[in-house]
Structure formats: structure tokens, C-alpha cells
KOLPA-217868 format. One record per atom (N, C-alpha, C): residue number from 1; residue in one letter; atom name; y, z, x. Coordinates in Angstrom, 2 decimals, m for minus. Atoms other than C-alpha are relative to their C-alpha. Example, Ala and Ser with C-alpha at 12.3 -4.5 7.8 and 13.67 -1.06 7.14 Angstrom:
BEGIN
{pos: 1 | code: a | site: N | y: m1.19 | z: 0.00 | x: 0.89}
{pos: 1 | code: a | site: CA | y: m4.50 | z: 7.80 | x: 12.30}
{pos: 1 | code: a | site: C | y: 1.20 | z: 0.00 | x: 0.90}
{pos: 2 | code: s | site: N | y: m1.19 | z: m0.06 | x: m0.82}
{pos: 2 | code: s | site: CA | y: m1.06 | z: 7.14 | x: 13.67}
{pos: 2 | code: s | site: C | y: 1.09 | z: 0.73 | x: m0.77}
// end
This chain:
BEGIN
{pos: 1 | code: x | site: N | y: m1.14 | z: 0.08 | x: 0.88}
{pos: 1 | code: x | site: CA | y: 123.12 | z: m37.69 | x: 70.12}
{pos: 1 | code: x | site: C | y: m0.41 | z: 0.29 | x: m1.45}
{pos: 2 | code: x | site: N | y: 0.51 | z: m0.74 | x: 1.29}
{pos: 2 | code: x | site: CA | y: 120.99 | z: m37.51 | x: 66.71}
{pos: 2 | code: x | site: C | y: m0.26 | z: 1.10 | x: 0.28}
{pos: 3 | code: x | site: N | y: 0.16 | z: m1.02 | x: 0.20}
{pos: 3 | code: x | site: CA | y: 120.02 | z: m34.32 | x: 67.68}
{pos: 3 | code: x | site: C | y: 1.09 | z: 0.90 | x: m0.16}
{pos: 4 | code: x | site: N | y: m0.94 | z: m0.52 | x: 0.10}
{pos: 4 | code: x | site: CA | y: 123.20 | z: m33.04 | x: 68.01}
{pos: 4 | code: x | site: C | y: 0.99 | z: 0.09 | x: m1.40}
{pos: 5 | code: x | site: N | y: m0.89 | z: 0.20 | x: 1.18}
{pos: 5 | code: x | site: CA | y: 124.75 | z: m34.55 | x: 64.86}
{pos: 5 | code: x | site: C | y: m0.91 | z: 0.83 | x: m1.02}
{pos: 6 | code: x | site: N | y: 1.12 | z: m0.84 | x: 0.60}
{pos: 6 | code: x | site: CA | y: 121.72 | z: m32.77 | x: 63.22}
{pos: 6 | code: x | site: C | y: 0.45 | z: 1.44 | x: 0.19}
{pos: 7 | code: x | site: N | y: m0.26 | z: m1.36 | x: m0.08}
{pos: 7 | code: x | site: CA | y: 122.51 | z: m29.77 | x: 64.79}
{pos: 7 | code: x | site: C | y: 1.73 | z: 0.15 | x: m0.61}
{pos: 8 | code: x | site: N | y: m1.54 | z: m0.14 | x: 0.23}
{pos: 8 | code: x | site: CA | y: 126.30 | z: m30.01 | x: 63.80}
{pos: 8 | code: x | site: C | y: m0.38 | z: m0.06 | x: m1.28}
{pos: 9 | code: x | site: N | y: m0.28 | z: 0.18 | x: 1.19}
{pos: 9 | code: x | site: CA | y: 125.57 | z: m30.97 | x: 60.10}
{pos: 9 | code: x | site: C | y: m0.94 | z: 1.14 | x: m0.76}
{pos: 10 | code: x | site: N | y: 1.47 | z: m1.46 | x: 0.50}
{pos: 10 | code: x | site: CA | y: 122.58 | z: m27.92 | x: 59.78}
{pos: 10 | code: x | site: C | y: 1.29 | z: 1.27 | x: m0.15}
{pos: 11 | code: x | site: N | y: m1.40 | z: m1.02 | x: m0.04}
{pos: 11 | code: x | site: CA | y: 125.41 | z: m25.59 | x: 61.15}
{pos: 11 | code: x | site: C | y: 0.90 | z: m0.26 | x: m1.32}
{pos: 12 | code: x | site: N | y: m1.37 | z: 0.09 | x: 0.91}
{pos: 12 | code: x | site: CA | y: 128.20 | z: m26.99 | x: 58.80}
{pos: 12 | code: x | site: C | y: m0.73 | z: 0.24 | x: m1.56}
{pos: 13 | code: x | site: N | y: 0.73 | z: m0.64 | x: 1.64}
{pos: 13 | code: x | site: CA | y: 125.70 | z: m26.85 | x: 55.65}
{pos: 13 | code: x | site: C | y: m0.56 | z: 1.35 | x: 0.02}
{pos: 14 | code: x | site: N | y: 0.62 | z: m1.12 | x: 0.16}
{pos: 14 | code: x | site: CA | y: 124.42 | z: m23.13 | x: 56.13}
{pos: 14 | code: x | site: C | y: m1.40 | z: m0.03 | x: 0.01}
{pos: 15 | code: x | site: N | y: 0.90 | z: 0.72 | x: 0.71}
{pos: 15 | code: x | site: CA | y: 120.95 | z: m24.59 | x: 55.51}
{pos: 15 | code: x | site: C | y: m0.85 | z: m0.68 | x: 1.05}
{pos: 16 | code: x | site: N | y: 1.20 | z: 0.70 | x: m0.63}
{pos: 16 | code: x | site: CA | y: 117.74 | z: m25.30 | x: 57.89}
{pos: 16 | code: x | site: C | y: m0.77 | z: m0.98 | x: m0.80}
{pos: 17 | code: x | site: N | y: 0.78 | z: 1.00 | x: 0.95}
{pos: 17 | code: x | site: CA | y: 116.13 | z: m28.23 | x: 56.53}
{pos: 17 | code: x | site: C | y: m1.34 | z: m0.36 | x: 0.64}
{pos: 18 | code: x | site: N | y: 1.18 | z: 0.30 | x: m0.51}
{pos: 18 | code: x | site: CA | y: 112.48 | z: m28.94 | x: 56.90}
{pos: 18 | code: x | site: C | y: m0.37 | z: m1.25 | x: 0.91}
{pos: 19 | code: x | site: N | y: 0.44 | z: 1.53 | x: m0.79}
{pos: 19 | code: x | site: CA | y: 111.25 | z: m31.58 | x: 59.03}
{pos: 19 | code: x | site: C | y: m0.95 | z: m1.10 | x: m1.11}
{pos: 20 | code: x | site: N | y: 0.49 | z: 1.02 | x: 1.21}
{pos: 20 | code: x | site: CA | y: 110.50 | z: m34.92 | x: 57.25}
{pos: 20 | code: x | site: C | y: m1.22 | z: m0.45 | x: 0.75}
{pos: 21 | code: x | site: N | y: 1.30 | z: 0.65 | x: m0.20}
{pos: 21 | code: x | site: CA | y: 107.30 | z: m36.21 | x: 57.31}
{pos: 21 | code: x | site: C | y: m0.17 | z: m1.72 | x: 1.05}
{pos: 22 | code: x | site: N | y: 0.74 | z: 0.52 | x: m0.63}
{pos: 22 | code: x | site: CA | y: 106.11 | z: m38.32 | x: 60.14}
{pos: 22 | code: x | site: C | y: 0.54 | z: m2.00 | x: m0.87}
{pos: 23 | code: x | site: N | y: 0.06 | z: 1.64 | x: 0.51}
{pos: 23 | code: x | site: CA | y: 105.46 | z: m41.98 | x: 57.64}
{pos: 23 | code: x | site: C | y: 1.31 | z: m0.31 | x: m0.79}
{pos: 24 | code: x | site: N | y: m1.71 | z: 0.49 | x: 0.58}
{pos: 24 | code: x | site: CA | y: 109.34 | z: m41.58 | x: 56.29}
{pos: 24 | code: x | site: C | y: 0.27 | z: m0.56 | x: 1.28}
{pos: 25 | code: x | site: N | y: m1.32 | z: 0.60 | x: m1.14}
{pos: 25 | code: x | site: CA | y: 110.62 | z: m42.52 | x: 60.19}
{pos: 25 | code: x | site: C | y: m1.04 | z: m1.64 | x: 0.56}
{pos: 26 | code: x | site: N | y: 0.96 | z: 1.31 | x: m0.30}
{pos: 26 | code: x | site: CA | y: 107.59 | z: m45.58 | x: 60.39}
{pos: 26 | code: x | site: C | y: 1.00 | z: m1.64 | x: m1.09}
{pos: 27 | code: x | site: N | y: m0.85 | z: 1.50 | x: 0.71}
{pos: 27 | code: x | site: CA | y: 109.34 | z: m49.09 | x: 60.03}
{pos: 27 | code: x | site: C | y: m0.63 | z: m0.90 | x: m0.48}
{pos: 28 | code: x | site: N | y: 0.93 | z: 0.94 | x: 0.59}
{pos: 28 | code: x | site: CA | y: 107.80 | z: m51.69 | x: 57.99}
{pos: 28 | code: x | site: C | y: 0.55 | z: m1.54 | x: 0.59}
{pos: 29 | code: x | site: N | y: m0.01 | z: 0.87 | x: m0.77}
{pos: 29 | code: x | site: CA | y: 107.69 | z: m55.08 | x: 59.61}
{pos: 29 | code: x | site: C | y: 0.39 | z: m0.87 | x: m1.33}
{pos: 30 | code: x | site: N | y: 0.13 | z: 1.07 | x: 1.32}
{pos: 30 | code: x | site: CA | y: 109.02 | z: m58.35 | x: 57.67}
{pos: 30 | code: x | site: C | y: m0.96 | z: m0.83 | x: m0.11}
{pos: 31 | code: x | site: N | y: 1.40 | z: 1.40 | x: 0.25}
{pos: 31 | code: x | site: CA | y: 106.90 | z: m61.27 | x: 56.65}
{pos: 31 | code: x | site: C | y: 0.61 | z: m0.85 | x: 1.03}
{pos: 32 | code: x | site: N | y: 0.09 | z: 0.57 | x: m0.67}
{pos: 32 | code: x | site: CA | y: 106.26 | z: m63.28 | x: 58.90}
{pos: 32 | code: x | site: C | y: 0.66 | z: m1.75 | x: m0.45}
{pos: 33 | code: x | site: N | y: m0.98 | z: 0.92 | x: 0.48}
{pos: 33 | code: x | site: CA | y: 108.16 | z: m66.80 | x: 58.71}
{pos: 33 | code: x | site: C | y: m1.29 | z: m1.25 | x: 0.98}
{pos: 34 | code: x | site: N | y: 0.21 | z: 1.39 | x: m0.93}
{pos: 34 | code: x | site: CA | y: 106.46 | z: m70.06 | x: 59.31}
{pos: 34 | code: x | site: C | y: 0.39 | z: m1.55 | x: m0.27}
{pos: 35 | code: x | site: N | y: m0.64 | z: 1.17 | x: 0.43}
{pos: 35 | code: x | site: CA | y: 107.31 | z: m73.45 | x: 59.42}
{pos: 35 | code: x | site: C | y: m0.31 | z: m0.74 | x: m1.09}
{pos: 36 | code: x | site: N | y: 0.08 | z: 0.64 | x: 1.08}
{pos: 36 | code: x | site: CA | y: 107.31 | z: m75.80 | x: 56.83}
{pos: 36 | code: x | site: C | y: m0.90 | z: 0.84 | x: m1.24}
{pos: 37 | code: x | site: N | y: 0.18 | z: m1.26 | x: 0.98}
{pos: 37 | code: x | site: CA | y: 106.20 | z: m72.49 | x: 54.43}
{pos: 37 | code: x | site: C | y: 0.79 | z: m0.28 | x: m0.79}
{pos: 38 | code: x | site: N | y: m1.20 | z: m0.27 | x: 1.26}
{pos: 38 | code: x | site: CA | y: 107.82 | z: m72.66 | x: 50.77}
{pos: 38 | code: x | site: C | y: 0.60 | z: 1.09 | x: 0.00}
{pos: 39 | code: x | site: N | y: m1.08 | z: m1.06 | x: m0.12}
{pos: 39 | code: x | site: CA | y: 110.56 | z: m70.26 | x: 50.78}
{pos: 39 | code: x | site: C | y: m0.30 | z: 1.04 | x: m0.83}
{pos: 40 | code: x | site: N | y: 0.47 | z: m0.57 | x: 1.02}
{pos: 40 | code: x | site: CA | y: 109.35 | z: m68.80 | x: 47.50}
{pos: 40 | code: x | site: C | y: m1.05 | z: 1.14 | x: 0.57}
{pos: 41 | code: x | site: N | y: 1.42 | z: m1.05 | x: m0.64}
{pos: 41 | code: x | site: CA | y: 106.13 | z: m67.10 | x: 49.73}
{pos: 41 | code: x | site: C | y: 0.41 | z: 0.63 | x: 0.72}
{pos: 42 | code: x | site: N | y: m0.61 | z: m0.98 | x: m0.64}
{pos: 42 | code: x | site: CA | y: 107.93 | z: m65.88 | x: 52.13}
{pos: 42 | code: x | site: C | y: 1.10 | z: 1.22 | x: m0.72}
{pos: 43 | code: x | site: N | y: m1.14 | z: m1.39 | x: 0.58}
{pos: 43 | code: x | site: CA | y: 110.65 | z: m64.04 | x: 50.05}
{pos: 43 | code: x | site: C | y: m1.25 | z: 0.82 | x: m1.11}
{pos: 44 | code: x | site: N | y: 0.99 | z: m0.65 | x: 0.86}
{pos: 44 | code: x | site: CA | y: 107.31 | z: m62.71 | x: 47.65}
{pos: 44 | code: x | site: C | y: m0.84 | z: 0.99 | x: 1.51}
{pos: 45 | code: x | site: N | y: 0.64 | z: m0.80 | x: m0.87}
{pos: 45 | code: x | site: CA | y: 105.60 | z: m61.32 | x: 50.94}
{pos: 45 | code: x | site: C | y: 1.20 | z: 0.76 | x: 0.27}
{pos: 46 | code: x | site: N | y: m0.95 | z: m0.86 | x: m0.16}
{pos: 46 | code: x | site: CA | y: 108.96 | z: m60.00 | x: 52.05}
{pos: 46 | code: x | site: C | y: 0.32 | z: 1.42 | x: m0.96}
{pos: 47 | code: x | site: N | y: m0.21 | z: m0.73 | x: 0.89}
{pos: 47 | code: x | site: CA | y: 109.34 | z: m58.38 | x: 48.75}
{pos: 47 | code: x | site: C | y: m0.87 | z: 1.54 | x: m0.09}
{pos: 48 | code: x | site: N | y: 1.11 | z: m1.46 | x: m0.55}
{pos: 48 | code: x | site: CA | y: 106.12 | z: m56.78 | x: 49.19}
{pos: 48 | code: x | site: C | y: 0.23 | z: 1.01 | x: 0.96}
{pos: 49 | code: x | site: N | y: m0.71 | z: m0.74 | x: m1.22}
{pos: 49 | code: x | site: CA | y: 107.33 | z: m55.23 | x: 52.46}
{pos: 49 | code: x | site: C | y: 0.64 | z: 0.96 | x: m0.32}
{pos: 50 | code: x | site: N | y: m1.30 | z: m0.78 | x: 0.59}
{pos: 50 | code: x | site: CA | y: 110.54 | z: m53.92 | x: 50.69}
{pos: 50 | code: x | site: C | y: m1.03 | z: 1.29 | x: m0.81}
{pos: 51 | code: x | site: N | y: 0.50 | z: m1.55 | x: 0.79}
{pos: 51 | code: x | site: CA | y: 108.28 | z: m52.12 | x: 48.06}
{pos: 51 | code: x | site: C | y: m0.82 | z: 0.93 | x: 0.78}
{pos: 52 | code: x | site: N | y: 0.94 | z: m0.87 | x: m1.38}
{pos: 52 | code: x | site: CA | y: 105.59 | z: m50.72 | x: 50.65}
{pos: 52 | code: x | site: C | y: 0.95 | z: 1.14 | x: 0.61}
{pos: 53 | code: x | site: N | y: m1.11 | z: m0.64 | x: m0.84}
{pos: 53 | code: x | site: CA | y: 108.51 | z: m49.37 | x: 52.26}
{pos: 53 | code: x | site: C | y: 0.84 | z: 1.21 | x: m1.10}
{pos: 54 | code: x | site: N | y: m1.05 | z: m0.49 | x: 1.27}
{pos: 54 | code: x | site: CA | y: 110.44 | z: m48.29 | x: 49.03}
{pos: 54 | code: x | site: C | y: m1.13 | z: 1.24 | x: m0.57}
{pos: 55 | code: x | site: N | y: 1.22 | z: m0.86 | x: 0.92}
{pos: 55 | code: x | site: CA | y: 106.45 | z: m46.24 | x: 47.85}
{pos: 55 | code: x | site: C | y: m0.16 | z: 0.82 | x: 0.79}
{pos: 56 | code: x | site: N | y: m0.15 | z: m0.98 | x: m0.91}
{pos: 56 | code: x | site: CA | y: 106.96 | z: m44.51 | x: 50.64}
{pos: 56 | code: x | site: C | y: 0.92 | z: 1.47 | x: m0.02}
// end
């Protein structure tokens, strides 16, 4: 089905588009959650995640 909507929106723009690089379609994992953990560490590791993801 993505390939198709791909192929429908290549067609409708005139316009072959390159293939994206490989570490754009890699998912970054969240922080890990543990119990009685201050909330504060977890949303600062999370954060990290976000940017890792975002330097990408």
C-alpha cells in the first residue's frame, strides 16, 4: 500500500525522488521507565532520545 501511494504521488508530482537514506526510516527507542525513578530522569533521557532522533 506505501508503495503504491508512492507510486501515485511520484506520478501526480512529475518528479522521481531519490531514495532516503537507510538511518532516516531507523526508530529510536524511548527511555526506559523504572519504578520508583524521579520523573525528572526519565523525561531528561527521553529528551535525549527526541534529539538523537531530531540530529538525524
Amino acid at each position: 500500500m506505501n508503495k503504491a501511494a508512492a507510486t501515485k504521488g511520484q506520478a501526480a508530482a512529475g518528479i522521481a525522488l531519490p531514495p532516503l537514506p537507510d538511518d532516516l526510516r531507523r526508530q529510536e527507542a524511548h527511555a526506559p521507565v523504572a519504578e520508583g525513578e524521579p520523573v525528572i530522569a526519565i523525561l531528561a533521557r527521553e529528551r535525549q532520545a527526541l534529539n538523537r532522533a531530531n540530529a538525524r
